[in-house]
py3Dmol code that shows the C-alpha trace and the ligand (Angstrom):
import py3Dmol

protein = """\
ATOM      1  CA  UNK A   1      -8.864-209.475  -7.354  1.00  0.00           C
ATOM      2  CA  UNK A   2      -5.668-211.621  -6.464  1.00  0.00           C
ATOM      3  CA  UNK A   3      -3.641-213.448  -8.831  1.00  0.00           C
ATOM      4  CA  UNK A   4      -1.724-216.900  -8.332  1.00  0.00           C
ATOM      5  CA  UNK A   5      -0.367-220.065 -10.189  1.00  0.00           C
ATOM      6  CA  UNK A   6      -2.856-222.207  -7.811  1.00  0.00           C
ATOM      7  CA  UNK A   7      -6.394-221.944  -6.429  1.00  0.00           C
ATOM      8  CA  UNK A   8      -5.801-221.549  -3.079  1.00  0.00           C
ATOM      9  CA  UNK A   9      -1.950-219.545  -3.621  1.00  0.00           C
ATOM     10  CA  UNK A  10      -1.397-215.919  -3.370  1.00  0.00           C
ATOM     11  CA  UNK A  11       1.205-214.653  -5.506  1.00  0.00           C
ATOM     12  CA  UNK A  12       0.003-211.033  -6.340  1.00  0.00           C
ATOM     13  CA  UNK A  13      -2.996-209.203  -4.175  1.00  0.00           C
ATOM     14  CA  UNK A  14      -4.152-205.407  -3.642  1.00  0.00           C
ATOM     15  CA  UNK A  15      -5.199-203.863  -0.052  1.00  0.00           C
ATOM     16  CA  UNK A  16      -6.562-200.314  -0.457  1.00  0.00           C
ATOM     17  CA  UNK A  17      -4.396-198.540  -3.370  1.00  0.00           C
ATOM     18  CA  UNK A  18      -1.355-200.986  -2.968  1.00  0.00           C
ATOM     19  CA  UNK A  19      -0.543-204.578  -4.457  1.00  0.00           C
ATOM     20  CA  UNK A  20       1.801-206.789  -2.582  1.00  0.00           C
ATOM     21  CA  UNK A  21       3.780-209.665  -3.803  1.00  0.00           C
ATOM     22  CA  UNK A  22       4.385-212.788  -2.273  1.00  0.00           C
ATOM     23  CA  UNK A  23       6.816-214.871  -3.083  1.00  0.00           C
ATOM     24  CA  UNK A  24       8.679-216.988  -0.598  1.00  0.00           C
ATOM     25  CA  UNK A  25       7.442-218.230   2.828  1.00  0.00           C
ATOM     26  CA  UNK A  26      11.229-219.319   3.379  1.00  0.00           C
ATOM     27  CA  UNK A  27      12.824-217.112   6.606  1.00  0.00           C
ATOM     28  CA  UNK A  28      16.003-216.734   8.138  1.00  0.00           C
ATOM     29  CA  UNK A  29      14.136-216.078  11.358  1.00  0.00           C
ATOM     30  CA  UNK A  30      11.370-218.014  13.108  1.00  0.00           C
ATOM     31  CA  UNK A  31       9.815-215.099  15.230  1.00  0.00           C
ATOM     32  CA  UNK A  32       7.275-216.059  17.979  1.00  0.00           C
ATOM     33  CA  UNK A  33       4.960-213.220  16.957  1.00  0.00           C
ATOM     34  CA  UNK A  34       5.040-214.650  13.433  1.00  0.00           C
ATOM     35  CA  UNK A  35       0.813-214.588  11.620  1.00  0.00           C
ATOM     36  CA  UNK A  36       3.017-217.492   9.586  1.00  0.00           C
ATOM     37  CA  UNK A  37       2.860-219.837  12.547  1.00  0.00           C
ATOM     38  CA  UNK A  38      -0.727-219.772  13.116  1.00  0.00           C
ATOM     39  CA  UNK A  39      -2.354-218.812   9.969  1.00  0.00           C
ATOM     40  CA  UNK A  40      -2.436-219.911   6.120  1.00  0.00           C
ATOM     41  CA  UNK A  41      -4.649-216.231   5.182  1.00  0.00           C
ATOM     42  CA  UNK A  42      -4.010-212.521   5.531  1.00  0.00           C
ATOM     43  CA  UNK A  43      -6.968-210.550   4.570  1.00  0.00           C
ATOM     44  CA  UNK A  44      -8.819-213.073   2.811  1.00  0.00           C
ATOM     45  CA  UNK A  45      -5.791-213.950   0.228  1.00  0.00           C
ATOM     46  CA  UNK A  46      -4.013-217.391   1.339  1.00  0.00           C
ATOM     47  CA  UNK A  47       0.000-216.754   1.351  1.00  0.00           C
ATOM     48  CA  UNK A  48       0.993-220.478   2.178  1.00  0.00           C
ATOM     49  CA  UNK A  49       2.466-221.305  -0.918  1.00  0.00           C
ATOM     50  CA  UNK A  50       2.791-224.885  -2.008  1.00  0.00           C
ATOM     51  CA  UNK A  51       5.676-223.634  -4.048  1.00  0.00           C
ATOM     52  CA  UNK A  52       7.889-220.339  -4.675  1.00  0.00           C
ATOM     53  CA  UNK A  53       6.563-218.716  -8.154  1.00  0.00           C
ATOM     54  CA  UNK A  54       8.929-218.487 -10.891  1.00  0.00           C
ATOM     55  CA  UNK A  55      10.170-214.646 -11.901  1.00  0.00           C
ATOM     56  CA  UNK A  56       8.096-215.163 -14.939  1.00  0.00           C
ATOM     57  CA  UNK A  57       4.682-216.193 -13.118  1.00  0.00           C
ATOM     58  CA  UNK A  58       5.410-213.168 -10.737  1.00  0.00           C
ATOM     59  CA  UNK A  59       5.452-210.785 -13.665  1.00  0.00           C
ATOM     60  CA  UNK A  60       2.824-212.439 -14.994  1.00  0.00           C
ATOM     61  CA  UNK A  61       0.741-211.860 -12.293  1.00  0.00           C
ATOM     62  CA  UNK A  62       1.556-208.682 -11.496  1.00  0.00           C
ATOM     63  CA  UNK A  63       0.644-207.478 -15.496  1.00  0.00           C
ATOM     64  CA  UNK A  64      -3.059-209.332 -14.440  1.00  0.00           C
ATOM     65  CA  UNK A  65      -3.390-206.802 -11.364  1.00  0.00           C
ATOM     66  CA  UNK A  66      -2.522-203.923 -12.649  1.00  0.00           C
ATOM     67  CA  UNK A  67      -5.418-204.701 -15.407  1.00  0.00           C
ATOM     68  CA  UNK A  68      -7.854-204.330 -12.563  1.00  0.00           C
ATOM     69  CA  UNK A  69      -6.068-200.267 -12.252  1.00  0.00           C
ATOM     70  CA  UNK A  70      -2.823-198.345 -10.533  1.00  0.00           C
ATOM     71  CA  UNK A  71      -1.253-198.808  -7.366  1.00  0.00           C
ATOM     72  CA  UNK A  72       0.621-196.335  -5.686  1.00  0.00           C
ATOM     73  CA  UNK A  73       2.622-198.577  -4.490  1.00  0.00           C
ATOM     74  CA  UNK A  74       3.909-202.327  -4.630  1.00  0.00           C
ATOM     75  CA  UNK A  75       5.215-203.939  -1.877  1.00  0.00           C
ATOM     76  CA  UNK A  76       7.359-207.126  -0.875  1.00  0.00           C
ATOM     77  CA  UNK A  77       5.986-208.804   1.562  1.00  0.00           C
ATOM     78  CA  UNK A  78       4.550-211.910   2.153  1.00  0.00           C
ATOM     79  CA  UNK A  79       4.851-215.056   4.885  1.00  0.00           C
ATOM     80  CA  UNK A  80       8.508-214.871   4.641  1.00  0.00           C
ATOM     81  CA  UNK A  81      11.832-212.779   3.427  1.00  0.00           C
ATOM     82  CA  UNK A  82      12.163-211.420   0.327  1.00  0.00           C
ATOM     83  CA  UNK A  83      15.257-210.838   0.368  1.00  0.00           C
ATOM     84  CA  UNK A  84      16.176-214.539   0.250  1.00  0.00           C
ATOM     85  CA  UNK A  85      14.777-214.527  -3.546  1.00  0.00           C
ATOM     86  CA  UNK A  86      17.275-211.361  -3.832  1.00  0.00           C
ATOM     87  CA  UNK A  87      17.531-211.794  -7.625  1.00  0.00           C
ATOM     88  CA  UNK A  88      13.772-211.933  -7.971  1.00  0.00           C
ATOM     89  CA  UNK A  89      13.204-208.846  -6.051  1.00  0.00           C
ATOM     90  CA  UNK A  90      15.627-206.932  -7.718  1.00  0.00           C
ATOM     91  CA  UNK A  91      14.591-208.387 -11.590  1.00  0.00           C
ATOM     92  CA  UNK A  92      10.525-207.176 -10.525  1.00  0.00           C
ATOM     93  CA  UNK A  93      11.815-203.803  -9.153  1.00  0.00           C
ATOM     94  CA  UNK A  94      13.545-203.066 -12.481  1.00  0.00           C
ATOM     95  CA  UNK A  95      10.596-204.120 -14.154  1.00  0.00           C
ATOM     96  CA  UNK A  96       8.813-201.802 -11.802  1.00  0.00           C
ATOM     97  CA  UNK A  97      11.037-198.772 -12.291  1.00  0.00           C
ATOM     98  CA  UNK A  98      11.053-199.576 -15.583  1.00  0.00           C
ATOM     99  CA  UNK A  99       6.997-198.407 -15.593  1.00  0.00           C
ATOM    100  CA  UNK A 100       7.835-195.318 -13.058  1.00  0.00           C
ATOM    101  CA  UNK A 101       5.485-197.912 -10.364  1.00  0.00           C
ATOM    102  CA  UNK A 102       6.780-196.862  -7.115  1.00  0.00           C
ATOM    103  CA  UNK A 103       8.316-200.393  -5.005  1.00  0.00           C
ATOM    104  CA  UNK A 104       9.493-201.109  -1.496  1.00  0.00           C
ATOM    105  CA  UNK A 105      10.581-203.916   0.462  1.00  0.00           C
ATOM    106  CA  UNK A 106       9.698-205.175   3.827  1.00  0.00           C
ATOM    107  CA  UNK A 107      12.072-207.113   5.429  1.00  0.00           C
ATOM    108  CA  UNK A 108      13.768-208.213   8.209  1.00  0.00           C
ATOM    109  CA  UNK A 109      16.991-206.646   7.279  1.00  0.00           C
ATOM    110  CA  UNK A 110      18.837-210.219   6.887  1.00  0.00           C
ATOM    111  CA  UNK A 111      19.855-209.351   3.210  1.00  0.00           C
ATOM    112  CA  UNK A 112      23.752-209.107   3.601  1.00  0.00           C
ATOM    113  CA  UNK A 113      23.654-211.872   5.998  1.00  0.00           C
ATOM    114  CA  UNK A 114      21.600-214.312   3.398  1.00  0.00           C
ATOM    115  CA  UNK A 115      23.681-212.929   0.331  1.00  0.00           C
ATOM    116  CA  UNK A 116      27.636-212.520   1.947  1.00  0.00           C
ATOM    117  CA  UNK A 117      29.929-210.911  -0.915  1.00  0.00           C
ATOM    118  CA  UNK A 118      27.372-208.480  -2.395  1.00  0.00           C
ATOM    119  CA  UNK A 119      26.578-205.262  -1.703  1.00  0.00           C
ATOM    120  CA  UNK A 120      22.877-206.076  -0.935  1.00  0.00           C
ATOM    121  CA  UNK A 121      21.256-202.362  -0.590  1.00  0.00           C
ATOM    122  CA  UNK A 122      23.479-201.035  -3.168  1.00  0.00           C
ATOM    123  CA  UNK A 123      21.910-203.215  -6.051  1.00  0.00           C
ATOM    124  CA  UNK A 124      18.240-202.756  -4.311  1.00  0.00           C
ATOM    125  CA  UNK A 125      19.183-198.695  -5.055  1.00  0.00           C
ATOM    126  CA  UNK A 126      20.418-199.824  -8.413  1.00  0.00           C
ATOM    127  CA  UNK A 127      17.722-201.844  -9.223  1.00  0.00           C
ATOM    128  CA  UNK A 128      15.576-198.803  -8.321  1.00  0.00           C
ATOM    129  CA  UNK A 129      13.965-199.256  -4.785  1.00  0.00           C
ATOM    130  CA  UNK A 130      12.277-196.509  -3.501  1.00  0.00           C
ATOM    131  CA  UNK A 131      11.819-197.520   0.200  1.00  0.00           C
ATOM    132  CA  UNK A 132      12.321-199.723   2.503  1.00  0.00           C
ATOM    133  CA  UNK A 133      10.662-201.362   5.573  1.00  0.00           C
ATOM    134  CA  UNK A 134      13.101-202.929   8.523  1.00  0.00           C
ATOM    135  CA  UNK A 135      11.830-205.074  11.845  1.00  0.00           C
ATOM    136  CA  UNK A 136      14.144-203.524  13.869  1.00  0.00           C
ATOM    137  CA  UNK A 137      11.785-205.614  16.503  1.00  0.00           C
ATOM    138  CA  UNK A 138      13.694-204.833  19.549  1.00  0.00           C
ATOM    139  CA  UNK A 139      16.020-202.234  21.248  1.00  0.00           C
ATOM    140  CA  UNK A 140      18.578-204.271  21.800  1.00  0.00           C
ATOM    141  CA  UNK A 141      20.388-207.556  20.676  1.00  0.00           C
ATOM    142  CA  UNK A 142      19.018-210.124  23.788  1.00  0.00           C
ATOM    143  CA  UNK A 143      15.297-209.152  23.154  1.00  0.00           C
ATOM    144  CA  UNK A 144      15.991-209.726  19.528  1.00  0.00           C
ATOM    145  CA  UNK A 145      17.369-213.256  19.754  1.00  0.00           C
ATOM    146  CA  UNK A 146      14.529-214.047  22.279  1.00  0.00           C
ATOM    147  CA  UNK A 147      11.632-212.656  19.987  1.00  0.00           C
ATOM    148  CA  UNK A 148      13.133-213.472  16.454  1.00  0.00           C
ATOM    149  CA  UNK A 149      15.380-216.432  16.863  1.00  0.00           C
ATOM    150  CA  UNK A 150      17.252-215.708  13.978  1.00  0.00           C
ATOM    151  CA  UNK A 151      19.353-218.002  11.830  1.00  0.00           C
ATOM    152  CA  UNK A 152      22.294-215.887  12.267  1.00  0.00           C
ATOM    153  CA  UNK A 153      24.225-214.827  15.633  1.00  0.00           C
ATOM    154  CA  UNK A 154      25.272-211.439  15.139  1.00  0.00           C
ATOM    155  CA  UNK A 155      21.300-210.457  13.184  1.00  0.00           C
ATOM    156  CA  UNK A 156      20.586-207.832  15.374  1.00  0.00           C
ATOM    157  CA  UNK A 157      23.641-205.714  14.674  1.00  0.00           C
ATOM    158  CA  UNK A 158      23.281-206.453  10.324  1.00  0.00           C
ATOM    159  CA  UNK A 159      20.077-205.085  10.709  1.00  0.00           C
ATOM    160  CA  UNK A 160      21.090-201.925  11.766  1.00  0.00           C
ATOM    161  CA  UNK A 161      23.897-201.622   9.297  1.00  0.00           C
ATOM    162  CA  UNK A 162      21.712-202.719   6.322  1.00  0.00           C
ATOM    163  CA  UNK A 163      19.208-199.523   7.526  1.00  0.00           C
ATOM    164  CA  UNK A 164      22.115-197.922   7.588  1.00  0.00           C
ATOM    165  CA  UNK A 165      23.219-198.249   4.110  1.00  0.00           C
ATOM    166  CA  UNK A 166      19.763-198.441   2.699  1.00  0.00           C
ATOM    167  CA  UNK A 167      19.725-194.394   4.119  1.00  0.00           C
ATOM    168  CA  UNK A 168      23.113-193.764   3.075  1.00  0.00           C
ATOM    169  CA  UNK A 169      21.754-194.766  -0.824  1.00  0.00           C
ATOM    170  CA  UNK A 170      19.315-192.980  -0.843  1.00  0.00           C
ATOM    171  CA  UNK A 171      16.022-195.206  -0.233  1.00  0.00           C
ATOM    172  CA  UNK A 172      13.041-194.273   2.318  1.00  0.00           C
ATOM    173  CA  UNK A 173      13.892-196.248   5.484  1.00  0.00           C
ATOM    174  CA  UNK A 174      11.272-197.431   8.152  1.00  0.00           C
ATOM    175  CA  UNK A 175      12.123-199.124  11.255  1.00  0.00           C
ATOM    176  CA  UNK A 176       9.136-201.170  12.504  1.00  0.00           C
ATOM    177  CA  UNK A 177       8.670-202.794  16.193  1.00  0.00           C
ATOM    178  CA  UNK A 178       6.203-204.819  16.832  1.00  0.00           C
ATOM    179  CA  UNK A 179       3.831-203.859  20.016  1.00  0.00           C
ATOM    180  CA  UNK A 180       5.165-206.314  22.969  1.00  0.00           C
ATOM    181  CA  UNK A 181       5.588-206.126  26.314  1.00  0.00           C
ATOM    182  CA  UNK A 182       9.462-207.445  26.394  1.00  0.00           C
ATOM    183  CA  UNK A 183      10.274-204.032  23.575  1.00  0.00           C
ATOM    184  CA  UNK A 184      10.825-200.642  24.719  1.00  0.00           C
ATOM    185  CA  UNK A 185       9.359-199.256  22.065  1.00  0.00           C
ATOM    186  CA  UNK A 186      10.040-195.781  23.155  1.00  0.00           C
ATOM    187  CA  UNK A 187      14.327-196.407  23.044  1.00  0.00           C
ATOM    188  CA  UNK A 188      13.787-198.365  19.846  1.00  0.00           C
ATOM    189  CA  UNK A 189      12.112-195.184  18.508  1.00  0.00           C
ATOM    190  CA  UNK A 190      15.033-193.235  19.540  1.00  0.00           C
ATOM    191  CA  UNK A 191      17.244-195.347  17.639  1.00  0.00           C
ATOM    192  CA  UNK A 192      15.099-194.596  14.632  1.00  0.00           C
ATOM    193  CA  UNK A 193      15.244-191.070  15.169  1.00  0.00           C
ATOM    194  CA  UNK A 194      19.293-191.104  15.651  1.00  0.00           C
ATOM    195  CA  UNK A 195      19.733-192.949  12.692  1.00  0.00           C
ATOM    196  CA  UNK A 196      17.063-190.530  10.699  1.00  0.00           C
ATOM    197  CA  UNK A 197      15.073-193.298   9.344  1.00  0.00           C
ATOM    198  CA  UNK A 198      10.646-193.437  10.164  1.00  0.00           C
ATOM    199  CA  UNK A 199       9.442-195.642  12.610  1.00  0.00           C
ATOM    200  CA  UNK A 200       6.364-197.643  12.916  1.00  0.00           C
ATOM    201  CA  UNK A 201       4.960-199.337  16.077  1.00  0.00           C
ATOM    202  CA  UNK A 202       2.787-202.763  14.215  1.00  0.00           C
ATOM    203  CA  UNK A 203      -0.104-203.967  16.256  1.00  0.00           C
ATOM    204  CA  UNK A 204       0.464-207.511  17.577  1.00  0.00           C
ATOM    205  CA  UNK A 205      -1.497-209.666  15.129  1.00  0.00           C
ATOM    206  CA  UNK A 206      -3.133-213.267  17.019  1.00  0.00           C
ATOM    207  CA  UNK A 207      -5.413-215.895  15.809  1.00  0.00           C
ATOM    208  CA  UNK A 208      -8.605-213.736  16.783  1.00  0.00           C
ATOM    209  CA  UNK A 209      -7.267-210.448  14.764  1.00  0.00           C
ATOM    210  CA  UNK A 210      -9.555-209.483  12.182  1.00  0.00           C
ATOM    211  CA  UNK A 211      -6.797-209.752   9.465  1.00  0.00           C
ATOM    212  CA  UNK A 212      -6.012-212.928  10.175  1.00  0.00           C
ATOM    213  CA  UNK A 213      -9.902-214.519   9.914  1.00  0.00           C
ATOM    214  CA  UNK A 214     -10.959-212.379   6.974  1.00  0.00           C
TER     215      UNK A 214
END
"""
ligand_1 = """\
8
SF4
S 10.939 -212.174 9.884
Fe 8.776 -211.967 9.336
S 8.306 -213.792 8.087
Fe 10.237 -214.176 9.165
S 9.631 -215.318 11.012
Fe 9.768 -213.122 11.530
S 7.682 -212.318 11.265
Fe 7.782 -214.304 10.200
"""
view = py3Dmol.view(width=600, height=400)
view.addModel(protein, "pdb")
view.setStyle({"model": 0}, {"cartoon": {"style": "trace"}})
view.addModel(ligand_1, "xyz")
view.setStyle({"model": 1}, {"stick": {}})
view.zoomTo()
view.show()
């Protein structure tokens, strides 16, 4: 089952033994590979919202799920950045901690960037985060700007620093690349493995993957 405020709008939805919350389509980067561009559904559950939920209709939501049983895990996600609804994410990860539910984020590492004076992965620790999921995308800063497009100039290099200090507090760290011809996926996994965070190599998802038309 998947909860929402509208008929057709995704807040809250389980895959396997995990729920994932949606609850911005707003992005500080406008990738080319993004399912975003060319598709309103991920696994049957629509994620274009018409508008962002309220803390208190996320909550809500999420109580209605976990009627329907456990989760090992729940997961920020979504067709867009979390991150740039950082007081929301960190409110529902108390809330989460709170019930000893195990949380993580996956983002593309903007955070600091979108939220300049804080100490972004600091209060994610604080708010109890156990992991966290970075597009590191590319192995170096020209491949990033040409596949993400980001907002800001100097992305590429935050992104590595907000890994960085999500390691340094203590969180689960994942560095994800998407499969692409223009990535060397093989030097990006050595940055992964230099830094000491997992990596993940994501399938390129189209208009014909599975996902996308379910
Ligand atoms: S960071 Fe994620 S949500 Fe944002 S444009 Fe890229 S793929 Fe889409």
């Amino acid at each position: 089952m998947a909860a929402g405020t509208g008929p057709n709008m995704t807040i809250v939805y389980r895959i396997r033994n995990n729920i994932y919350l949606n609850i911005t389509n707003r992005c500080s980067s406008d990738c080319t590979f993004c399912v975003a561009k060319f598709a309103d559904r991920f696994q049957g559950h629509t994620l274009r919202l018409d508008r962002e939920p309220s803390l208190a209709e996320i909550l809500h939501d999420l109580e209605i799920e976990f009627l329907e049983g456990p989760a090992d895990e729940v997961v920020f996600v979504g067709f867009g950045e979390p991150t740039i609804r950082l007081d929301e994410v960190l409110k529902v990860t108390e809330w989460l901690r709170l019930r000893r539910i195990p949380s993580r984020l996956d983002t593309n590492g903007h955070g600091q960037l979108l939220h300049p004076g804080r100490e972004v992965a600091h209060e994610l620790a604080q708010a109890g985060l156990g992991s966290v999921s970075v597009s590191l995308v590319a192995h170096n800063s020209e491949v990033y700007n040409q596949l993400c497009r980001p907002m800001f100039s100097k992305a590429y290099r935050t992104v590595l620093k907000f890994a960085e200090d999500c390691l340094k507090e203590g969180m689960k760290v994942t560095l994800s690349v998407v499969d692409l011809p223009e990535v060397d996926v093989e030097a990006c996994r050595s940055i992964a493995e230099r830094m000491g965070a997992e990596f993940r190599v994501r399938k390129l998802l189209t208009p014909e993957s599975g996902e996308v038309k379910a």
